[in-house]
Structure formats: structure tokens, C-alpha cells
C-alpha positions in Angstrom: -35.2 49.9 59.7 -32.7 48.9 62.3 -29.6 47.4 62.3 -28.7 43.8 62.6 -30.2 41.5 65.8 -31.7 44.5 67.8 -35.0 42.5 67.8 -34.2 39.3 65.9 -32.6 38.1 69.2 -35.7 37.5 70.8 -36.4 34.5 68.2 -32.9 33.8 67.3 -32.5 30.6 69.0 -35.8 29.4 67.6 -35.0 29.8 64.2 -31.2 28.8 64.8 -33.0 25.0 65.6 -31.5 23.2 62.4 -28.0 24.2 63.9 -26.4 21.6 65.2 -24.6 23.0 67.9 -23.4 19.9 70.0 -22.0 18.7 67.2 -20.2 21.7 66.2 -19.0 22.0 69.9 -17.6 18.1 69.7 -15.2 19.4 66.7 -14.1 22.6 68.5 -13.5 20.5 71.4 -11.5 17.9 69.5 -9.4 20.3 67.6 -8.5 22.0 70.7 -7.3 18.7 72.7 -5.2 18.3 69.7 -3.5 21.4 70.9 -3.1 20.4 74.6 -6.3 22.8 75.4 -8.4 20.8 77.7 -9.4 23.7 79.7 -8.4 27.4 80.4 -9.8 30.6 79.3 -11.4 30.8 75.6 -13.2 33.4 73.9 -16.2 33.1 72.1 -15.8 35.9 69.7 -19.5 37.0 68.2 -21.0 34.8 70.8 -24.7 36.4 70.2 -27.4 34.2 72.6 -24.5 32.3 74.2 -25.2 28.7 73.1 -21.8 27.9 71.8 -20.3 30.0 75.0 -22.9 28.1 77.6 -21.7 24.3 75.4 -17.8 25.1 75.9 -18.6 26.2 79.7 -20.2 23.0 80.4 -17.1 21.2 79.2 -15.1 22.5 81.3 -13.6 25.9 79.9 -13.2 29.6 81.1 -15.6 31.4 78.8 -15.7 34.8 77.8 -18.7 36.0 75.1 -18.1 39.2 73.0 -20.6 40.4 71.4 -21.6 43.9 70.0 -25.2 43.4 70.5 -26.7 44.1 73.8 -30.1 42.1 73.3 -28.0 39.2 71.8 -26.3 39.3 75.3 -29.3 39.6 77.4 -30.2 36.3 76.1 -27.1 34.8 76.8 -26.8 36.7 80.3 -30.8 34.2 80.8 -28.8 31.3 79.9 -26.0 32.0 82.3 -28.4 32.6 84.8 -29.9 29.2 84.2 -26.9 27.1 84.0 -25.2 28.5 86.9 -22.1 29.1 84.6 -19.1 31.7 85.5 -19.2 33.5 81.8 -18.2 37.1 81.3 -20.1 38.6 78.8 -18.6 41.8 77.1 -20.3 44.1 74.7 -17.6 44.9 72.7 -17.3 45.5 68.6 -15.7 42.8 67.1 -13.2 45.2 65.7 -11.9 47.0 68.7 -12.9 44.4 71.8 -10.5 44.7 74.6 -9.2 41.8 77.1 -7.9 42.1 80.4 -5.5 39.1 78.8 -4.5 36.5 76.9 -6.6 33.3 76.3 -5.5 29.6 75.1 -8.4 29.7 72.3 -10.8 32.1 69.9 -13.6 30.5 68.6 -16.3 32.1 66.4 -19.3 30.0 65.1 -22.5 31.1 62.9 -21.2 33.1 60.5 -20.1 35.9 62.8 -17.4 37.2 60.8 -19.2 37.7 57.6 -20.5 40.9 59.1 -16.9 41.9 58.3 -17.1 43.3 54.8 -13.7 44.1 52.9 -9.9 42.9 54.1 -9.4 45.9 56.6 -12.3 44.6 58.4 -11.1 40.7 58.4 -7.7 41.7 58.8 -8.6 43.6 62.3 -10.0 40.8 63.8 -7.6 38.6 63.3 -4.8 40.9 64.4 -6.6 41.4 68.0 -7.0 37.5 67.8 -3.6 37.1 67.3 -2.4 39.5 69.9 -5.0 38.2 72.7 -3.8 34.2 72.2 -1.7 32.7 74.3 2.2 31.8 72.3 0.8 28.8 69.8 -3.2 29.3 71.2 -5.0 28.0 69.0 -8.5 29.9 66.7 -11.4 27.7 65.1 -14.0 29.8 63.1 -16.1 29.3 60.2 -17.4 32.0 57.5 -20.0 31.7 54.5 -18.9 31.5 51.3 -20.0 33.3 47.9 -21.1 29.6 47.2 -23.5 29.9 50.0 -24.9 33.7 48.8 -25.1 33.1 45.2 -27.3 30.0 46.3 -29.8 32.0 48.3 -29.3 35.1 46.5 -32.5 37.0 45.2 -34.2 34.1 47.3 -37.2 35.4 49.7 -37.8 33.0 52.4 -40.3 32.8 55.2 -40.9 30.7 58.3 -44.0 30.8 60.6 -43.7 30.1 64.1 -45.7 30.0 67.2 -43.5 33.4 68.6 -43.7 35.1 65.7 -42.6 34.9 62.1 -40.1 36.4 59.9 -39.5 37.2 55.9 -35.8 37.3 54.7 -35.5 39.1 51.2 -31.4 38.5 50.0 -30.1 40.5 47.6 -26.6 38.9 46.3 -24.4 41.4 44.2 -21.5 38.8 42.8 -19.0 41.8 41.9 -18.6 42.6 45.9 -20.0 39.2 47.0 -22.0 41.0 49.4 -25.3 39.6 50.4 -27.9 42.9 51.4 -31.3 40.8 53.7 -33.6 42.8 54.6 -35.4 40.9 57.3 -39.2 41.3 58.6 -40.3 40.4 61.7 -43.8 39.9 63.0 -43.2 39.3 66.9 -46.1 38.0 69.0 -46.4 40.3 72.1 -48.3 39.3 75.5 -51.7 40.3 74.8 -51.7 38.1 71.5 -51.1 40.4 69.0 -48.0 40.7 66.7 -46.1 43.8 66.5 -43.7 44.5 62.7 -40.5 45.4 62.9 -37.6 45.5 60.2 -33.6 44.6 60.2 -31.0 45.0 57.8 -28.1 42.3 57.6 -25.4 42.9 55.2 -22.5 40.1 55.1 -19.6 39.2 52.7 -19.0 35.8 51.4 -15.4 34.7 51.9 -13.4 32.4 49.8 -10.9 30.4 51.5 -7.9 31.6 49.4 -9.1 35.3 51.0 -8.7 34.0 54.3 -5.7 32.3 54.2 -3.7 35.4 53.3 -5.4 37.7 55.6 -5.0 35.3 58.9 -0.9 34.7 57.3 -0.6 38.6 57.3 -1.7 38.9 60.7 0.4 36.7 62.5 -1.6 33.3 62.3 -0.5 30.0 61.0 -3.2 28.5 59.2 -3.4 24.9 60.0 -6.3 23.5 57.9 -9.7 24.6 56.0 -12.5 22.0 55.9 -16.2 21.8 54.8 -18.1 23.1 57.9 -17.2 21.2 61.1 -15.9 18.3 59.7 -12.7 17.3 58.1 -13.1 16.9 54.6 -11.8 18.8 52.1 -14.1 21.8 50.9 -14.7 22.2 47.0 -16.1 25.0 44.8 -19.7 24.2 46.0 -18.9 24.5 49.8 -21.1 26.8 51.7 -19.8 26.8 55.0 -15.8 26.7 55.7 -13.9 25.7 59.1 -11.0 27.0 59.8 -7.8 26.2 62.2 -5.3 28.5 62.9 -2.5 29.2 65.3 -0.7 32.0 67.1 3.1 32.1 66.0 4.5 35.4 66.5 4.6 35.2 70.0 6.1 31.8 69.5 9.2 32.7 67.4 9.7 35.8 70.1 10.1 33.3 72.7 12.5 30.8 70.0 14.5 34.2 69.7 15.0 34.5 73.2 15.8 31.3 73.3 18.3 32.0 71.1 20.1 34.6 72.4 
């Protein structure tokens, strides 16, 4: 069995199809505007095929994608070459990724962060957030919730398409609130047959009381939690949380220079 996306990102924009991506890319867009970030570099942290990376880019931005997957970026690497777009991909862990500087904006979409699995994960990311923001830049990400798991927990589901078709099998354990899938993929291959391969996707479900503490400790003001992509106010049954939140350490250094 392999680990997560090594061959699930040959039909991961197929079965990705119910996502509404333009319309997740006109809240992004809106909350950074609020900020004063019409353009500039932003990173698309956990970027996978690129279709969040290749929306922001057509709007105007300096995209970077990190991913840790190099098939997810080989996919988005297509796209690039289709659109014409100046992205730099780097396949980087999201743990440990490296900048060669600060950007105006993090964004992470689809989950991406769920892969982290315990505070020391969470906490990491958001402390390399915070130190590669520009003073008051701005981070807009969403993450499942145990809502979400304990929904499709012990769930199997299966979808058939054309290029293939794939068999999730979720296993939700509501003492860690980690969801175990172990996913089966029958992929068609060019002389019409279909070849088996198998992935294991382990993720945590986040509540937003979780989050809020971890982005305070590292550094980042939150600025609001909503139901996914929207602005309403989540509840107990939300599956999906959006976050805002801002760089401020660097701002109060620059107040204390002020200062002095």
C-alpha cells in the first residue's frame, strides 16, 4: 500500500468535480482585497494539481505551489504549461518548506492540513506561515472537522468513472479524531485494461477552538472562523471551517521601532 496521492493524482481532478473552486477562489480573493492584497506574491500551501494555484494566477497574483507530492505537481506543472502562467512549483513538506522570501498571503484549500495529525504538527506550519508573511500578510485556509469524520466514518464509498474507479473504506476513531481511508484504485491504462493499486490517507479532524489557540501561539491573529467559504457562523454540525488570520509579530517589531 502506498502513501497518500502517489497514484490518486492521476484522477484527482476528476473526482475533485463537486468542488467548487471558482467560488472558493472569489472568497479568497475578496478576503484578501480586504487586506489591501490585490496582487503580489502568495503561496498556495498544499497546492496538489494546481487548480487553486492556476485560479489565483489568472487573477492576477505571483503564485507559488508547495506541495510534498511530486505526481500532484506534475499535474499542476500540465496546467502551467497550458495556461502559460509564471508559477513556481516547489516539492517541499509542508512542515519544513523553505522560501527564498516573504509573501503578502498563504492560502491552503481542500483539506490540506488535515494530513497534520497532533498540535506539533499544526503548530509547525503555522509558525513557517507566520515567519514567511509579509508584516500584517494575511492566511485563508480551511480544515475538516470531527463533524465531517464522524459523518463518513465506517462509511465505504465508491464512484465509477470512465478513467478508472476508486473504493474509499474510512475508519473514524473519535478518541484521536483521526480518520484511517484506505483507498482502492482501479486505473484504466492505454490498452484498455485497469491496473489495482492501494493508498492510505490518514487525517485529523480539527475543531475550531484547536485552531485558534495553535495559530495565537504561533504568532497569528485570528481574524474570523466561518462555515466553508462563506461568512456565516459555523455550528456543531459544520464540516468544513474557513479560517482568516494575520501576521502580527512582525507588525509589533516594526510598532517597537517605531517607538524607540
Amino acid at each position: 500500500m502506498h502513501d497518500a496521492y502517489e497514484e490518486f493524482a492521476r484522477i484527482y481532478d476528476i473526482l475533485q468535480d463537486n468542488i467548487d473552486y471558482p467560488g472558493w477562489k472569489d472568497f479568497i480573493t475578496g478576503v484578501l482585497k480586504e487586506y489591501g492584497i490585490s496582487d503580489g506574491l502568495v503561496l498556495d500551501l498544499g497546492c496538489g494539481t494546481g487548480t487553486m494555484t492556476e485560479l489565483l494566477a489568472a487573477d492576477g497574483y505571483d503564485m507559488i505551489g508547495v506541495d510534498a507530492s511530486d505526481e500532484m505537481l506534475m499535474k499542476a506543472a500540465e496546467k502551467r504549461d497550458a495556461s502559460g502562467h509564471d508559477i513556481l512549483y516547489l516539492m517541499q513538506d509542508m512542515q519544513e518548506f523553505e522560501l527564498y522570501g516573504t509573501v503578502r498571503a498563504v492560502v491552503s484549500v481542500c483539506d490540506s492540513l488535515n494530513y497534520m495529525l497532533d498540535d506539533e504538527e499544526l503548530l509547525s506550519v503555522f509558525r513557517l506561515v507566520n515567519n514567511y508573511l509579509d508584516p500584517g500578510g494575511i492566511f485563508v485556509f480551511d480544515v475538516n472537522t470531527p463533524a465531517k469524520y464522524r459523518t463518513i466514518g465506517e462509511q465505504v464509498i465508491a464512484e465509477n468513472r470512465d478513467e478508472g474507479s476508486f473504493i474509499w473504506e474510512n475508519e473514524y476513531d473519535a478518541e484521536t479524531d483521526l480518520n484511517t481511508c484506505a483507498l482502492t484504485l482501479f486505473l484504466k491504462r492505454e490498452d484498455g485494461l485497469y491496473e489495482k493499486d492501494e493508498e492510505l490517507h490518514v487525517q485529523k479532524g480539527w475543531t475550531a477552538r484547536e485552531v485558534l489557540a495553535l495559530l495565537e501561539k504561533a504568532g497569528l491573529r485570528p481574524e474570523g472562523v466561518y462555515e466553508a467559504y462563506t461568512r456565516r457562523e459555523p455550528d456543531k454540525n459544520t464540516g468544513r471551517l474557513t479560517f482568516i488570520a494575520r501576521e502580527i509579530i512582525k507588525e509589533n517589531q516594526r510598532e517597537d521601532i517605531k517607538d524607540e
